[in-house]
Structures are given as structure tokens and as C-alpha cells.
N, C-alpha and C positions, 0 to 999 in steps of 0.2 A: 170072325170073318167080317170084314166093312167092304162095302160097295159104295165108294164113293158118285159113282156117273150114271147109276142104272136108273132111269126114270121110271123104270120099275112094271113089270106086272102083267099078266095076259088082258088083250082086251076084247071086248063083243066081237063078235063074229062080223057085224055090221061094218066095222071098224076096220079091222084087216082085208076086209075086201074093200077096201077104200085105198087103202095102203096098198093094195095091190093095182089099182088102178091109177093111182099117181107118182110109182116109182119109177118108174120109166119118164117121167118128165124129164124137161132139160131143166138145169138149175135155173132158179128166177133172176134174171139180168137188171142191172141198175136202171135207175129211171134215166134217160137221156130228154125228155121233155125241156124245156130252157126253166121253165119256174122252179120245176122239182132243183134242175140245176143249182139255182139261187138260192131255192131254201135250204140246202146241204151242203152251202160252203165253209161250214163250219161243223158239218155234223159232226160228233164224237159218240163215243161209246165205250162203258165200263163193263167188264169181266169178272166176276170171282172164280175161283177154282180154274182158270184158265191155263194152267200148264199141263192138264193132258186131257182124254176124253172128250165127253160134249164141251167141255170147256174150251181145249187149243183149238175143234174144228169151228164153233161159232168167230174165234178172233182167225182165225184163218179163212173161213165165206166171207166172213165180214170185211172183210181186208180186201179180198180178191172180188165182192162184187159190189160192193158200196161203194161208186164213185161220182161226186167226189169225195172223200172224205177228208177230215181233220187228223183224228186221234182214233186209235184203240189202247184204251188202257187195259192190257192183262196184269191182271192178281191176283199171286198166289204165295204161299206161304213162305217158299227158300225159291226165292229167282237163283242163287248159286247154286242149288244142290240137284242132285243127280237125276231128280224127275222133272227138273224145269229144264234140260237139254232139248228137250224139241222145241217148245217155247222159243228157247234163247236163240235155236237155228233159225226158227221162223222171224225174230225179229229182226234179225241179223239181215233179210232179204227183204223188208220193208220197217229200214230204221227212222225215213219220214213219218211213220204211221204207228208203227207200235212202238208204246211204251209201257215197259214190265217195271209194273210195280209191287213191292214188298206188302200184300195186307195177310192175314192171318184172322180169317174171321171168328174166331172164338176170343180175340183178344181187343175188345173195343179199343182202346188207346192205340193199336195199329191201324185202325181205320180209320179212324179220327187222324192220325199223322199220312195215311194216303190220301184223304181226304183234301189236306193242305196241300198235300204235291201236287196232286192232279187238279187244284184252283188256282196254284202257281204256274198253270200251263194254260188253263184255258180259257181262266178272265172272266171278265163279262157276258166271253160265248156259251159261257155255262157247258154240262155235259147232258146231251140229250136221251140217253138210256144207259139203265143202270139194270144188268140181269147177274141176278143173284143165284150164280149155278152150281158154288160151291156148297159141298154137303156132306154128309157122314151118315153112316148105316152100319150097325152091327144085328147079323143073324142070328135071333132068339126069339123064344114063346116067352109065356109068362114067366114059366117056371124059371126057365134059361136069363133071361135079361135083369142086368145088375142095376142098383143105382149107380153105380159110376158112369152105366154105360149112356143110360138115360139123360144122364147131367149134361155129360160129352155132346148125346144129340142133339139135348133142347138147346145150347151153348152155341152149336155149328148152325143149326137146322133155322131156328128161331130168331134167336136174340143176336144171331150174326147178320140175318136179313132186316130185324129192325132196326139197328145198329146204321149198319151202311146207308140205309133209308134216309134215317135220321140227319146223317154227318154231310151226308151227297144231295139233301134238300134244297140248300142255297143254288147249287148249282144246277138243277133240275127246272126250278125257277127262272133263275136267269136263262138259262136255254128256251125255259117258253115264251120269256116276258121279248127275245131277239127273236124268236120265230113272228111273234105279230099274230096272225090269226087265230079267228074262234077257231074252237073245235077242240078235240085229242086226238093223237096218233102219235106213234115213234118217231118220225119225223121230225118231232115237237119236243116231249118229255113224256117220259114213259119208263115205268121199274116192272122191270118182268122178274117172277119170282117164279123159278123153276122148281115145279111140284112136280107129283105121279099119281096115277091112277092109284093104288096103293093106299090114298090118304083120303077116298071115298068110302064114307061109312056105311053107306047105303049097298057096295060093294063088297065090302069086306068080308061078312060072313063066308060066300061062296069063294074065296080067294086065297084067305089067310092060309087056311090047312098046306097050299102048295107054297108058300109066300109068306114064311113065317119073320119077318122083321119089326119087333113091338115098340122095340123106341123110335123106329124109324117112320115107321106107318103114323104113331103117334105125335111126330111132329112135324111132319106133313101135314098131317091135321090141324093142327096151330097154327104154320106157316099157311093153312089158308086161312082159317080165321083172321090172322094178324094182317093180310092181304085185303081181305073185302072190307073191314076197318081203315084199314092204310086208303084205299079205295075212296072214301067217304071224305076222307080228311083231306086228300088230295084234288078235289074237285072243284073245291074253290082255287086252287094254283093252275086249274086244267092240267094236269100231271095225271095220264094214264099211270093204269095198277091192276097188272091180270096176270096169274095164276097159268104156266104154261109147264102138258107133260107134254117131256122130248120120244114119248115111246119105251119100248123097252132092249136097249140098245148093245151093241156086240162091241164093249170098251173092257179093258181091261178088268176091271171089277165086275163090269153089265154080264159077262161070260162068255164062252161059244155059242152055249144056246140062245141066244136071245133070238127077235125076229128081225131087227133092222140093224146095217150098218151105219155107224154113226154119220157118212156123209149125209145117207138119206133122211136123216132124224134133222139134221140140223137144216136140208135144205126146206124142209115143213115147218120146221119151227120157223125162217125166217120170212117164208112167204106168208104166214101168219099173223106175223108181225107187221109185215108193209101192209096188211086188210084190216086192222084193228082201228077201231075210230071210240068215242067215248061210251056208245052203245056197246061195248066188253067190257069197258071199266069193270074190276070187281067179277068179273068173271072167272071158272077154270076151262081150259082148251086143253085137248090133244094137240098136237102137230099137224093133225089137220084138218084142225079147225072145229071141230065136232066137242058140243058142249060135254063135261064129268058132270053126272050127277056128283051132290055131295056126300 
């Protein structure tokens, strides 16, 4: 079984009654301010795993409440094939804005070749966030979980998020060096790397038993490591780097059961994001906001 979209996992009580208390929000509206205006005439924003789940509804809020924007690059593995139809409809209805692109993140050499597309698009505006939502989970214990399957997760989970980091640097850069001001924020440059509660060790004893995913939990784990690192490195660029779980969500893989639908997940996740300043650097978040032990 794989779950690719589930951010996975029951949370503190403290938590859900937090979630209960800002689900009824109205979604958060663009900044209409004149400067914020100026600063985001060029804003862009990359996607992985964007052709269904948390992935199409973040290029889909994004689309619908970021204005003005530039670009939404979605990518995802087969823009032709039969799970990237929603995608392809949504782009279809804002063709000034999204552009679906081909990455396959377990295969660096396709990154590295979207990487060049999306520099051939956006120049010296650089691209201002880069969230890393694409992921892979296969259901097993110790006993249950293979090396293949292991290899597949660190592959997708890991080495796919350091990868794009890597290749989408230059242009991360450049989006800070055109924004001008001190500081961090998404606004600016910013790689959010979409984790889960899940990949909390401190956690995990009292969890696993209901939540048994061992490659998955375990590269979670790494993907924050490789984040509070990335974090470090990045500070001299002023390029945010924080570590966000979307909840544990009602997408196709996330299941019936879950607690949240994925609009609400994604509307948390993006007011989070407009709140981040350099003091989250290197942080992990819930969706709303509320620090994951490690």
C-alpha cells in the first residue's frame, strides 16, 4: 500500500482543538497593500507531486488567491497520463499562470532538465518558492518493509527533495537578490519541504503501533535532517527552509478516515506560510502553525 499525500498521523489533543477552532475561517485573501503589490509582480512558485491531492489543491489556492502572480509551475511525473487529468483541466482554466511541468523526482536528471525549463521562463525573476510535496510511503513494520521498498522511499522522500534544492538554487537566489530586502519570507525565497508529524521521534513510540509506515516515518526523518542543514546553508543566500506537516488529510491515499479535507489542510498550510520570517528557518510546523517536537 503507498500513501502518497497523507501528511500523516493523529495529533495532540491540544492540536485538533486548534483545528477546530480555525476551520471555519474564511480562506486568507491576497495582500492588496501597494508594496506587497510591487513585491509579487513577479512572484512564482514551484510544485512537486502536483497532479492530485495536497499537491493540485496547493497550485489550485495558489492560483486562486495569490494576486498578482507570475507563474505556478506544477510537477509531476506523466503530465499526459491519466492521473494528471485534473491538473491538465485546471491548467487549462488559468493557461497564463500554470505551467505543468514534466519532473519525476526520484530521477535527478529530470530535475535538473525542469530546472532549465522553468530558468527559460523566468530569468533573472528567479523562482520564489519551491515546496517539495511529492512523496511515497509504503505500509509496513520491521518485519513487513523491504529494501526495495526503502531505496524507493529514500529515492522519492530524500534525495528527491535534495536534488531539486540543489538544481532550483540559482533561481531561488535570484528571486532574493530582485526582491532587495533584509529579511526571510516566501515573499522572498523560501523551500518548504513537506513533512509529517509521523517523522517525530520523540513521537513515535506512542503512534507507530496505529501508524505503522517504517520507510516512510524513516525518511521523514532525514527529510528533516537534510532541511535544518539545507536551513544553515541557506542563510547566507537569505533563502528560507522550514519543514511543513499539511495534517492528516482526506486525499485519495490520506483515506476516508482522516481528520481534515484537503481544502482545509492547504488553507493552513498557506496562511503559514505568508507568517514565516527568518526566525522558522530550519523549523518543523503543523498547518497551524504549532511547533513538532523532533
Amino acid at each position: 500500500m503507498t500513501w502518497w499525500d497523507c501528511g500523516s498521523l493523529q495529533r495532540p489533543v491540544q492540536w485538533r482543538k486548534h483545528r477546530a477552532q480555525t476551520g471555519s475561517q474564511k480562506r486568507h485573501q491576497a495582500y492588496t497593500d501597494q508594496n506587497c503589490v510591487e513585491e509579487m509582480a513577479d512572484y512564482s512558485v514551484l510544485i512537486t507531486g502536483a497532479n492530485r491531492g495536497i499537491g493540485l489543491e496547493l497550485v489550485r489556492q495558489i492560483t486562486e488567491t495569490q494576486k498578482p502572480l507570475s507563474k505556478v509551475f506544477a510537477c509531476c511525473r506523466d503530465p499526459d497520463g491519466p492521473k494528471a487529468q485534473a491538473l491538465k483541466a485546471l491548467a487549462e482554466k488559468h493557461p497564463d499562470v500554470i505551467m505543468v511541468i514534466r519532473m519525476d523526482v526520484a530521477d535527478p536528471k529530470s530535475i535538473q532538465q525542469a530546472a532549465l525549463q522553468v530558468g527559460s521562463v523566468v530569468g533573472k525573476s528567479g523562482v520564489n518558492v519551491v515546496i517539495n510535496n511529492a512523496a511515497l510511503a509504503f505500509y509496513g513494520s520491521l518485519s513487513e518493509s523491504t529494501t526495495e521498498q526503502m531505496t524507493s522511499t529514500f529515492n522519492t522522500n530524500v534525495i528527491g527533495p535534495m536534488v531539486v534544492i540543489q538544481e532550483f538554487l540559482p533561481h531561488l537566489r535570484a528571486a532574493a537578490k530582485v526582491h532587495g530586502k533584509p529579511g526571510m519570507s516566501c515573499r522572498k525565497a523560501a523551500v518548504i519541504n513537506v513533512s509529517t508529524l509521523g517523522s517525530s521521534i520523540e513521537l513515535a513510540k506512542e503512534q507507530y503501533v496505529q501508524f505503522k509506515l517504517l520507510p516512510y516515518r524513516t525518511s521523514k526523518a532525514a527529510l528533516n535532517m537534510l532541511s535544518v542543514c539545507a536551513s544553515v546553508d541557506l542563510q547566507k543566500d537569505e533563502v528560507l527552509c522550514v519543514l511543513l506537516h499539511p495534517g492528516w488529510v482526506r486525499t485519495d491515499m490520506g483515506g476516508p478516515n482522516a481528520e481534515l479535507d484537503v481544502q482545509e489542510s492547504v488553507q493552513g498550510m498557506l496562511k503559514v506560510m505568508e507568517s514565516m520570517s527568518e526566525k522558522h528557518t530550519g523549523a518543523l510546523l503543523d498547518y497551524c502553525g504549532h511547533t513538532i517536537p523532533w
